[in-house]
C-alpha positions as CSV (number, residue, x, y, z in Angstrom):
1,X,0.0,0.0,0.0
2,X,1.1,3.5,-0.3
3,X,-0.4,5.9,2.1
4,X,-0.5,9.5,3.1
5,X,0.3,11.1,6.1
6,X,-0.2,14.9,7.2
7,X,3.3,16.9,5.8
8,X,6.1,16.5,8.5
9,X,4.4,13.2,10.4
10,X,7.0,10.9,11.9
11,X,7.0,7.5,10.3
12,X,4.5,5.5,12.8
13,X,5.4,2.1,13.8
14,X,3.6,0.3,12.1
15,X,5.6,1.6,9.0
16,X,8.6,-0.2,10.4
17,X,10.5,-3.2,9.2
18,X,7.9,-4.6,6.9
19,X,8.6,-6.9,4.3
20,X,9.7,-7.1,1.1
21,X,9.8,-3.4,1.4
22,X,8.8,-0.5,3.0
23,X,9.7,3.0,2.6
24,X,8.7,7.0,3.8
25,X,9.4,10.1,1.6
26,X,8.8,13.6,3.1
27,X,7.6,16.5,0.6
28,X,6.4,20.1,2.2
29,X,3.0,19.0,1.2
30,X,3.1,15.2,2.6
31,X,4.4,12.5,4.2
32,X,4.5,9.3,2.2
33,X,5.0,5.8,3.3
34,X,4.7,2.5,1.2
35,X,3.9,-0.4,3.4
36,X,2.6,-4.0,3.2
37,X,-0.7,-3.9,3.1
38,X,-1.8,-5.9,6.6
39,X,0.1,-3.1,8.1
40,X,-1.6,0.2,7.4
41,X,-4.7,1.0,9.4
42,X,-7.8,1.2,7.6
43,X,-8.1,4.6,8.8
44,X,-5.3,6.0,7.0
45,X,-5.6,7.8,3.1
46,X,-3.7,5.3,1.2
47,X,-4.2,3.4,-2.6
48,X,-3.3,-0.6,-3.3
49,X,-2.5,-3.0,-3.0
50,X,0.5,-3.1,-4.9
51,X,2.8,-6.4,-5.6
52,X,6.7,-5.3,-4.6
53,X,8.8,-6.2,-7.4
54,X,12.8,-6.5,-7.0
55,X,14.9,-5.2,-9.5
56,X,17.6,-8.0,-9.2
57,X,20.7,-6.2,-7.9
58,X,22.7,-4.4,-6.5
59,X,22.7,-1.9,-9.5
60,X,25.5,0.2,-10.2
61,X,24.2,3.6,-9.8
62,X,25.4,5.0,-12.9
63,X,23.5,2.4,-14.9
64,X,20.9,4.1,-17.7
65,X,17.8,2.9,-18.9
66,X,17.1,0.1,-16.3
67,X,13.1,1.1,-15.4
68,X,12.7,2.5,-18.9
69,X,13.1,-0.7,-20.3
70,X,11.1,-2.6,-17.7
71,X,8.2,0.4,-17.6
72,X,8.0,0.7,-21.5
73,X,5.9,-2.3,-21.9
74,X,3.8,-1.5,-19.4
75,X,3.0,1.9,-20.3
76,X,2.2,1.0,-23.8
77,X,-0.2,-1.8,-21.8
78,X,-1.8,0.8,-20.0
79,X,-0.4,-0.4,-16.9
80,X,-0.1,1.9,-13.8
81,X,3.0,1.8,-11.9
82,X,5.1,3.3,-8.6
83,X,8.7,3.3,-8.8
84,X,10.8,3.3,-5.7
85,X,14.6,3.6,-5.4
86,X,16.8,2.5,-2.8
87,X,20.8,2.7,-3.4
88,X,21.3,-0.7,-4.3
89,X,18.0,-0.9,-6.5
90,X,15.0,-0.3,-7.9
91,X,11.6,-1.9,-7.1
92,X,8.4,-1.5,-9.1
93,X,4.5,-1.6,-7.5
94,X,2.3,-3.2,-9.7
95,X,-1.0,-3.0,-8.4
96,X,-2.0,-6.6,-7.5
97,X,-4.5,-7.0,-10.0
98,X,-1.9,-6.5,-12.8
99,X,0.5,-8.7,-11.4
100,X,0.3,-11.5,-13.9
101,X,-0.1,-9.5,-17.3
102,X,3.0,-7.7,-15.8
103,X,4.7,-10.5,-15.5
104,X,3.8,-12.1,-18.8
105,X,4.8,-8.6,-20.8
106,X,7.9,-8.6,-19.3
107,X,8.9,-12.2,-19.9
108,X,7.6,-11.4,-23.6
109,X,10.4,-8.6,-23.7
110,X,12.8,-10.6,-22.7
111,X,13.3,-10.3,-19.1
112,X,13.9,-13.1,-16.9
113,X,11.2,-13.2,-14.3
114,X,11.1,-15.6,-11.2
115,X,8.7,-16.0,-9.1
116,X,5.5,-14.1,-10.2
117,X,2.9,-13.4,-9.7
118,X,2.5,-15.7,-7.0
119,X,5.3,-13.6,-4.4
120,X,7.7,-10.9,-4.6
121,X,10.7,-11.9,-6.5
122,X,13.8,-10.2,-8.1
123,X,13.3,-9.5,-11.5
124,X,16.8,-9.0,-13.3
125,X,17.7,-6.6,-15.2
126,X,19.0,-8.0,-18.8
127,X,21.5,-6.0,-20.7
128,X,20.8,-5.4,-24.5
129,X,24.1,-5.0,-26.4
130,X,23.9,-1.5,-29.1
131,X,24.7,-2.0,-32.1
C-alpha cells in the first residue's frame, strides 16, 4: 500500500520493518510511506494493494535505462505503476491485480522473471548490447 500522512508526520510504527519493502518520503505538502498492506490501518488515506517487485541487484548507480526498459511495456499496456529507489536498486509496484499481465509482458520482452505473480521476486535486469 502506499499511504498519506499529514506533511512533516514521523513515520509510525507500524511503517517499520515490513517486508519485502517499505519505505517513507517527506515532501512540504506530505508524508508518504509504502507499506505491506496488513500493516496500514484502515483509517489512514492510502491506494493498493501493490505487488513489490525487485529489481535484481545491487545496481550500479550510474546504470541508464534500467526502469525504462522494464516500464516501457507497461506503459504501452496501459499499466499503472510506482517506482521506488533504494541505493542498491529499484523496485516497481504493480497494483496486485496487474501482477500477472506484468509478468507475462515482461517475460515477452525478454526479461527473466522468477517467481511471479505468486510472491515478490527479483526481476533481473537483462542488458541489450547496441549496435
Amino acid at each position: 500500500m502506499i499511504a498519506t500522512l499529514p506533511p512533516g508526520a514521523q513515520v509510525p510504527d507500524w511503517a517499520r520493518g515490513g517486508e519485502p519493502l517499505t519505505s517513507a518520503s517527506w515532501t512540504a505538502e506530505e508524508t508518504s510511506v509504502v507499506a505491506p498492506a496488513e500493516l496500514v490501518p484502515t483509517d489512514v488515506p492510502r491506494a493498493g494493494p501493490f505487488h513489490a517487485v525487485q529489481i535484481e541487484g545491487p545496481l550500479d548507480i550510474t546504470l541508464t535505462g534500467v526502469l525504462s526498459g522494464l516500464l516501457a511495456p507497461l506503459a504501452h499496456a496501459r499499466i499503472p505503476v510506482i517506482t521506488l529507489s533504494t541505493y542498491q536498486t529499484d523496485w516497481i509496484l504493480v497494483p496486485v491485480e496487474f501482477v500477472e499481465r506484468a509478468a507475462n509482458l515482461w517475460r515477452y520482452h525478454g526479461h527473466q522473471v522468477d517467481g511471479l505473480p505468486s510472491v515478490a521476486a527479483p526481476l533481473a535486469h537483462t542488458e541489450k548490447e547496441s549496435p
